[in-house]
N, C-alpha and C positions, 0 to 999 in steps of 0.2 A: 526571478526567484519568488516575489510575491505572489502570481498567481500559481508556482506548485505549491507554493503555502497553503491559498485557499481550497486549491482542488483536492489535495491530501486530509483538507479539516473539514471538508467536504464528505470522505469518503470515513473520517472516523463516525462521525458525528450519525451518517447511515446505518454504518456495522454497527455503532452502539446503539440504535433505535431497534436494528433488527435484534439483538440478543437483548433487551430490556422488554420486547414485545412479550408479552402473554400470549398472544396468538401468533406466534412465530412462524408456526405450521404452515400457514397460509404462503409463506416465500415458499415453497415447495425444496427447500433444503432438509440434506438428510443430516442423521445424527454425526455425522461424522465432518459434516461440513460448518451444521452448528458449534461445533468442537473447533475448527477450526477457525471460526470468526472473532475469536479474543486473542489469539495467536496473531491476525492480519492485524489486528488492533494494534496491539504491541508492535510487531514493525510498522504501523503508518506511524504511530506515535514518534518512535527512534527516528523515523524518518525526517519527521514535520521538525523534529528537538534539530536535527542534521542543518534541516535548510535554513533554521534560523541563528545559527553561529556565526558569530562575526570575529576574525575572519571564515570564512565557509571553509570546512575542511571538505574539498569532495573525495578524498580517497576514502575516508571515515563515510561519507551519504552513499556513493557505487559500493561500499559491503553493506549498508543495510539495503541499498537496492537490492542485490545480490537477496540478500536474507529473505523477501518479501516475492523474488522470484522465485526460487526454489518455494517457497509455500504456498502458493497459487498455482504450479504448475503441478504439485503432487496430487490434485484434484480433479480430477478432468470435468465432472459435475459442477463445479465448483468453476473453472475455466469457461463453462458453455453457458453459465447465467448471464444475463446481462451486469451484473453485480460485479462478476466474476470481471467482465469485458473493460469492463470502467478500469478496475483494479489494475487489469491488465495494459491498460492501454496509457493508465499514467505511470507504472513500470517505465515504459518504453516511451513517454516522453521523459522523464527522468533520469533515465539514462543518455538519451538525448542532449539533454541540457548539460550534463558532467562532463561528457567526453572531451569538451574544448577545454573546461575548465581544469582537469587533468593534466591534458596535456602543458598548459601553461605552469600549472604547481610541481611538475615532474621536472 
């Protein structure tokens, strides 16, 4: 769990470098993707709060996973950045990591 902790405060800590930048332009994101980068915020945030509950609730972290796929996938622009690939790919180790631990809480 530790290391999707860091990889998620990893991935805030970027988005908010990229929307605190003045020269934001340069990531070659359009306005609507910029729009959408405090939104992924907000779900890595819910997320990161997720994995560090003790006891871990994963049915409460698989809906914000859930929340955070659906906002990443409504972008296809957004899906094809490397940004986007990161985002996407600790999705799906995340969901990886819940699915035992589901089954054992179910």
């Amino acid at each position: 769990m530790q290391e999707l902790i860091e990889q998620v405060q990893q991935l805030i800590d970027e988005i908010e470098g990229i929307i605190d930048d003045p020269e934001r332009d340069r990531y070659g994101f359009n306005l609507s993707i910029r729009m959408l980068l405090p939104l992924i915020v907000r779900s890595l945030v819910q997320i990161r709060e997720c994995l560090q509950q003790r006891p871990l609730n994963a049915k409460h972290c698989r809906q914000n996973a859930r929340g955070l796929g659906r906002l990443s996938l409504e972008y296809v622009d957004f899906n094809e950045s490397d940004l986007g690939k990161r985002v996407g790919q600790f999705h799906d180790e995340l969901v990886q990591t819940l699915e035992p631990l589901l089954n054992e809480q179910s």
